[in-house]
N, C-alpha and C positions, 0 to 999 in steps of 0.2 A: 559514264566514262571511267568508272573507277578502276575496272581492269587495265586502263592504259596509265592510269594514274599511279596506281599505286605499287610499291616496291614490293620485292615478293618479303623481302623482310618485314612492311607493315601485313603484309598479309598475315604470316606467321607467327605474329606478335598477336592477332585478334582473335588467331586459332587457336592460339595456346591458352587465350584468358577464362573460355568456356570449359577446358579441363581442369585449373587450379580452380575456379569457382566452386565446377562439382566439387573438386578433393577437399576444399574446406567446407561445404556443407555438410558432406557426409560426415566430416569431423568433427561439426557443432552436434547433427544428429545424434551420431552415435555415441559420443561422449556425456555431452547437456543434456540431451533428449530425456533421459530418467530424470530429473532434476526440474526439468519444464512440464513432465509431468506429473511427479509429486505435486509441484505447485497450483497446475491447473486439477487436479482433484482435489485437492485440499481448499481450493478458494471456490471451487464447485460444491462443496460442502459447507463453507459458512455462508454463502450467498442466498442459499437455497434455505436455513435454519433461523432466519426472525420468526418468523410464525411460530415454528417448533417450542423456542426459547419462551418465545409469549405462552403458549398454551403450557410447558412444562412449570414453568414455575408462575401461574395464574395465581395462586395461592397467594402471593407474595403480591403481584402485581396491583391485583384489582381487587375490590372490598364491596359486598352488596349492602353496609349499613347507611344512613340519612340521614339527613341533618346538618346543620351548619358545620362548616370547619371550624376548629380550634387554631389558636396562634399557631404562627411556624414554631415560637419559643415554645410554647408548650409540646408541641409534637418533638420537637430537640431533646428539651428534656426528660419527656417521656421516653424517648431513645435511649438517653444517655442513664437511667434510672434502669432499664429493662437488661442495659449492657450489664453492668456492673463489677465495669472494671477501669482501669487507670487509661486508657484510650480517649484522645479526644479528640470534639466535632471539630472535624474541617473544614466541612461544606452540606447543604441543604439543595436538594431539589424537590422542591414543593408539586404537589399533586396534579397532573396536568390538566386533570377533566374532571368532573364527578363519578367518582365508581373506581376510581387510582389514588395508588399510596404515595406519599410522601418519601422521598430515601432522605435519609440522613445519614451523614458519609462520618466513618471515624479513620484518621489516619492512624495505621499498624503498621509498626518496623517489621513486623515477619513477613508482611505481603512484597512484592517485584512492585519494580518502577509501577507509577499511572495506576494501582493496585488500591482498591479502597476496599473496607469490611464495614457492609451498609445494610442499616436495619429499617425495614418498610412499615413504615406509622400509618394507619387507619388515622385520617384528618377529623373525624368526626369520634372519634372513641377512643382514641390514641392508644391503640390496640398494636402490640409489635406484630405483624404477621410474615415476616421473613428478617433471614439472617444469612447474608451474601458476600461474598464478594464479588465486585464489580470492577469495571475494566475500562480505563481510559475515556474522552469527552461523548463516545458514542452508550459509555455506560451498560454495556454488554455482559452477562452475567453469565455464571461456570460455563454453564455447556458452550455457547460459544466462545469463552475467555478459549478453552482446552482447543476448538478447532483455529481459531484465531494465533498459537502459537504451533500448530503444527504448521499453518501454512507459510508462517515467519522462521520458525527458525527448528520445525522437526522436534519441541520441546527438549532442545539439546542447549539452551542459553544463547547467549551471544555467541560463543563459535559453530551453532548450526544455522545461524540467521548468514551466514558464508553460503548454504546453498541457497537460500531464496534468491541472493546478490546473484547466484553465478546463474540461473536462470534468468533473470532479470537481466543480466548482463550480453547475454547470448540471445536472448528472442531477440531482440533487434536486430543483429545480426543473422538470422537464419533464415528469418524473414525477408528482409530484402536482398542476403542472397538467393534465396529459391524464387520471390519475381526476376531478379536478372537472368536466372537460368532458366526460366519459361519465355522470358520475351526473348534471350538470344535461342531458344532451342526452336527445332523443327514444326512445321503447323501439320497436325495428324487430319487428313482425311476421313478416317472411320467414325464410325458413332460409334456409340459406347457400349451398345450390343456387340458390335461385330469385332470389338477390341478383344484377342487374347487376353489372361488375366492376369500375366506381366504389367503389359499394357495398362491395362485398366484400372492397378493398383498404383500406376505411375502417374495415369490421370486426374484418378482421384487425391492423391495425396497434395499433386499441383494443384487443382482446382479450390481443395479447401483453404489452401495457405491462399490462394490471388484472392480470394471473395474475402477472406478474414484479416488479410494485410493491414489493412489500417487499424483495425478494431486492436490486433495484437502488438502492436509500434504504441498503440496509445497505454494500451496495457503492461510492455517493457520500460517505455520514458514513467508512469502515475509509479512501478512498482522501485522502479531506481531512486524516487525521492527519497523511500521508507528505507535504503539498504544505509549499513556502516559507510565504506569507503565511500562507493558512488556518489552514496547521498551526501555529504561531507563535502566532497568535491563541488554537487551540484549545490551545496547551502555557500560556499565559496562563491562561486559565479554568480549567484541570485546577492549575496552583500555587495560584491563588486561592480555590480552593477544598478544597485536602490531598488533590489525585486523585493524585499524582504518583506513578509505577513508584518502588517503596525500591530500594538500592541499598548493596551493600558498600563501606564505607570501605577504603580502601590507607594511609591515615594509621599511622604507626602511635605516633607523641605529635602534640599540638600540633592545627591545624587539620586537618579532616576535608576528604577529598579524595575523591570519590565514584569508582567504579571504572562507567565510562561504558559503552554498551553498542555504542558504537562509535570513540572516539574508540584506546584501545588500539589498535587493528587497524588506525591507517593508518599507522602505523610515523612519527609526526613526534612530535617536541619531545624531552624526556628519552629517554633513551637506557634502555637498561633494562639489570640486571644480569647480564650472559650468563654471567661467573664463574662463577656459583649453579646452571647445569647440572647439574652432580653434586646436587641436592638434588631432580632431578622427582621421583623414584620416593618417597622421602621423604613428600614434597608431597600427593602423589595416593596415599598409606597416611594421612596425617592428614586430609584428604578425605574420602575413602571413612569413616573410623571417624568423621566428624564428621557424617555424613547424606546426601552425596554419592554416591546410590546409580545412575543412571543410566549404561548404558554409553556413553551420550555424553557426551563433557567436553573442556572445555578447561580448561588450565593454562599462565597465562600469565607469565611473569618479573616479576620485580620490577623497580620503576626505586628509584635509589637511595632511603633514608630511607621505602621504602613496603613492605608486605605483596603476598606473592602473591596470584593472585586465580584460584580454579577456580568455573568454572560449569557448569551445565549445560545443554544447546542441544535437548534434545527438546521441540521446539512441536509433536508429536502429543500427541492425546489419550487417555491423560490425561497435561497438562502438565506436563513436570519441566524446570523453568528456574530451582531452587535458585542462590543465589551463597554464597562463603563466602571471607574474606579470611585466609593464615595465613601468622604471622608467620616472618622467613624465617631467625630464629633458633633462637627454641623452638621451632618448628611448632605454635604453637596457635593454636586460631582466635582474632581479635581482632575480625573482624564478620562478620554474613552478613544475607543476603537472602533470606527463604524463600516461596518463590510461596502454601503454605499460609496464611502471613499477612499477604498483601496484601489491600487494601480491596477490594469491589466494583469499582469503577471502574476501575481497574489491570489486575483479574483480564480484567473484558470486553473491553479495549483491547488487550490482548493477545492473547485470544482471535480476538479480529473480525480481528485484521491478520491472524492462523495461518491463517484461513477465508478471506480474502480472496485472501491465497497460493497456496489449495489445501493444503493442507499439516496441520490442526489435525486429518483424517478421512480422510487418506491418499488412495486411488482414489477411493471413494466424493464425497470434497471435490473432486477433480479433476473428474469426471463433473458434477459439479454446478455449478460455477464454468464448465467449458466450455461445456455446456445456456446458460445465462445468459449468455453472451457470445456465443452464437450466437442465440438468442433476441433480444437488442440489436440485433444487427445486420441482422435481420431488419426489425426494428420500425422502424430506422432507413432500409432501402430501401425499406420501403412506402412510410416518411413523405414521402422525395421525389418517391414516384412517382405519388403522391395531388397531390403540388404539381406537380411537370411535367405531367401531363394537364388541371390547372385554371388554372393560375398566371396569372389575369386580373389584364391590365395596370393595372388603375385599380381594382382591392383599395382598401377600406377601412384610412387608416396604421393606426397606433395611437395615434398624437394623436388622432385624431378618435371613436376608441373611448372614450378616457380623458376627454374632453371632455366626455361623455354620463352618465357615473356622477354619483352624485350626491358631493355638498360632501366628505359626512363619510366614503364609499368614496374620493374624491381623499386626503383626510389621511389615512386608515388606510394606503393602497399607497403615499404618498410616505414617509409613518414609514418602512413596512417595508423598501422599498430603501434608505434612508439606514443602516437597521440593518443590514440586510443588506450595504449595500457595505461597512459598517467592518468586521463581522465578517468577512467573505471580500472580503476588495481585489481582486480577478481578478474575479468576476462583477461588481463596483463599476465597475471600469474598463470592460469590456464591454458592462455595459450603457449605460452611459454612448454610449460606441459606437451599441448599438443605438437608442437613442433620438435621437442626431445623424441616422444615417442614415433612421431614417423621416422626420425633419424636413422632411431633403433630400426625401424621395421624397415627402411631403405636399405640400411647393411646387413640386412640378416636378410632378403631378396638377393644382394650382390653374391652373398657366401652360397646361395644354391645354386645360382645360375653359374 
């Protein structure tokens, strides 16, 4: 009964909302679209490179000599002997298997944030067989440090990590406008043989965004964690609400001093206690007998008046990213952090970044994260190649779409970008952008016709 029900003003109000959808997809398109796909090659290129990184710097990695280990101190300061410079240890990851080095991490003021210069000790000969620098809790060396800042921020500093945000910020958006414009658009009859190749490029472009939908939402929410503004925003609403990752205190009287998950590893401010060498082995026996059961670990120095701090860096599944703070006297633990009893929210947030990485399902995660970025970018050379064979000069802006909706669809879409620009400032500013430029190209339309 709706045609008797309905006014022709709701009518036209429902007609007009599948033309601004298009006008602003095509404007995420053809604007973001280069920026979504930088991104998705570039994370289709470190996804795809653990093996590469393993087998290029093998050398360094793995060691064919036998024999007992030597202390962690002795392999420290067989590091710190080979160095032979004013740099000191800040952290130890001990050897995970037989047949793997030892890194012992030195903190360098010339290295970027999370940036360590780490030299890999043969456990059994204290042999140095690499000199690296290494890259944040995942411990990732040059070759991928280099792909790892392309995909972040185009090796342009902090202000090119603005395009990762503004991609991040926009797949969300493009996304599920291009499902609302296949569920509101026509159902084609043809198969996909008899489809002209208009057609067919319009099919395929919808089809890979519906199948990829979710995969790329979970891919825009993991990669907004990592941005400036957005993230910022979303580290807001995660405090505001008790989401926040717990975290082992270094205090060890007086005010609590949270043991950060990167701030350690860029080797600035206190200076940490290097004396205290002689105590790793120690350290990592109270460790170990305190829950710390992962062969991955780090064990990092103390800085004066604080607790060591060992954790654990296995983000495969299943998760072992324990922390535990011991003090550098008695060796007992004085806090810790146990992934078992973290909230929900914490647990997912952590989760999504490991999956976003590749890294939380090993190959498997890899295979699938690279599918999805090749997939994207697919999706993204139809989309222009859909607008290069149409791209008529005198398109309808999107002022004049927006014009057409009715009263209370104009307040609903101006709320939501208001909200939307505060929450994500990048797509805010952007769009702002985009809606000048259609301005422009609205009044430069009036002046021909």
């Amino acid at each position: 009964m709706s045609h008797i029900t309905d006014s022709p003003r709701a009518v036209a109000a429902r007609t007009a909302l599948r033309p601004f959808l298009l006008r602003m997809h095509f404007y995420v398109g053809l604007f973001v679209g280069p920026f979504i796909f930088v991104a998705a090659l570039t994370g289709l290129l470190y996804v795809l490179t653990p093996q590469i990184e393993s087998w290029l710097y093998r050398d360094a990695l793995y060691t064919d000599s036998t024999g007992p280990a030597r202390s962690l101190a002795d392999q420290a300061l067989a590091a710190r002997t080979a160095l032979g410079t004013g740099l000191a240890v800040s952290a130890v990851r001990p050897a995970t298997a037989p047949g793997t080095t030892t890194r012992i991490m030195f903190s360098d003021p010339s290295l970027g944030e999370s940036e360590n210069r780490t030299l890999f000790v043969d456990p059994a000969t204290l042999e140095v067989r690499g000199d690296l620098t290494t890259y944040g809790t995942t411990g990732i060396l040059p070759f991928r440090i280099a792909l790892d800042y392309l995909h972040r921020n185009m090796m342009l500093g902090s202000l090119g990590r603005y395009y990762s945000e503004l991609a991040a910020s926009w797949l969300w958006v493009a996304v599920l406008g291009g499902v609302a414009l296949w569920a509101s658009g026509p159902r084609r009859r043809r198969t996909v043989a008899e489809m002209p190749a208009p057609q067919r490029r319009r099919w395929l472009h919808s089809t890979i965004g519906l199948v990829l939908s979710l995969a790329l939402l979970f891919v825009s929410l993991t990669g907004l964690t990592w941005s400036q503004q957005g993230g910022a925003r979303i580290d807001a609403l995660r405090a505001g609400l008790g989401w926040v990752t717990p975290s082992a205190s270094t205090a060890l009287e007086g005010a609590a001093v949270p043991a950060s998950d990167h701030g350690d590893h860029a080797g600035h401010g206190m200076a940490v206690r290097e004396d205290r060498l002689d105590q790793l082995d120690a350290v990592a026996a109270a460790a170990r007998a305190g829950g710390i059961d992962s062969p991955l670990i780090e064990i990092r120095l103390p800085k004066p008046e604080q607790a060591w701090v060992v954790r654990e860096y296995d983000r495969s599944w299943p998760t072992q990213v324990d922390t535990v703070a011991i003090h550098p006297d008695t060796m007992q633990i004085t806090s810790r952090a146990d992934f078992a009893d973290f909230t929900l929210i914490p647990k997912l947030v952590r989760w999504g970044i490991d999956a976003h990485m590749g890294v939380l399902f090993g190959l498997p995660n890899q295979i699938l994260m690279a599918a999805l970025a090749i997939g994207l970018m697919a999706m993204i050379v139809y989309g222009y190649r859909m607008w290069w064979a149409r791209r008529p000069a005198t398109a309808e802006p999107l002022w004049a779409s927006w014009r057409r909706l009715s009263a209370v669809q104009r307040l609903v879409w101006a709320g939501l970008a208001v909200a939307l620009g505060w929450a994500l400032p990048v797509l805010g500013v952007s769009l702002a952008f985009f809606l000048a430029i259609d301005l422009l190209r609205g009044r430069r339309i009036n002046q021909l016709s």
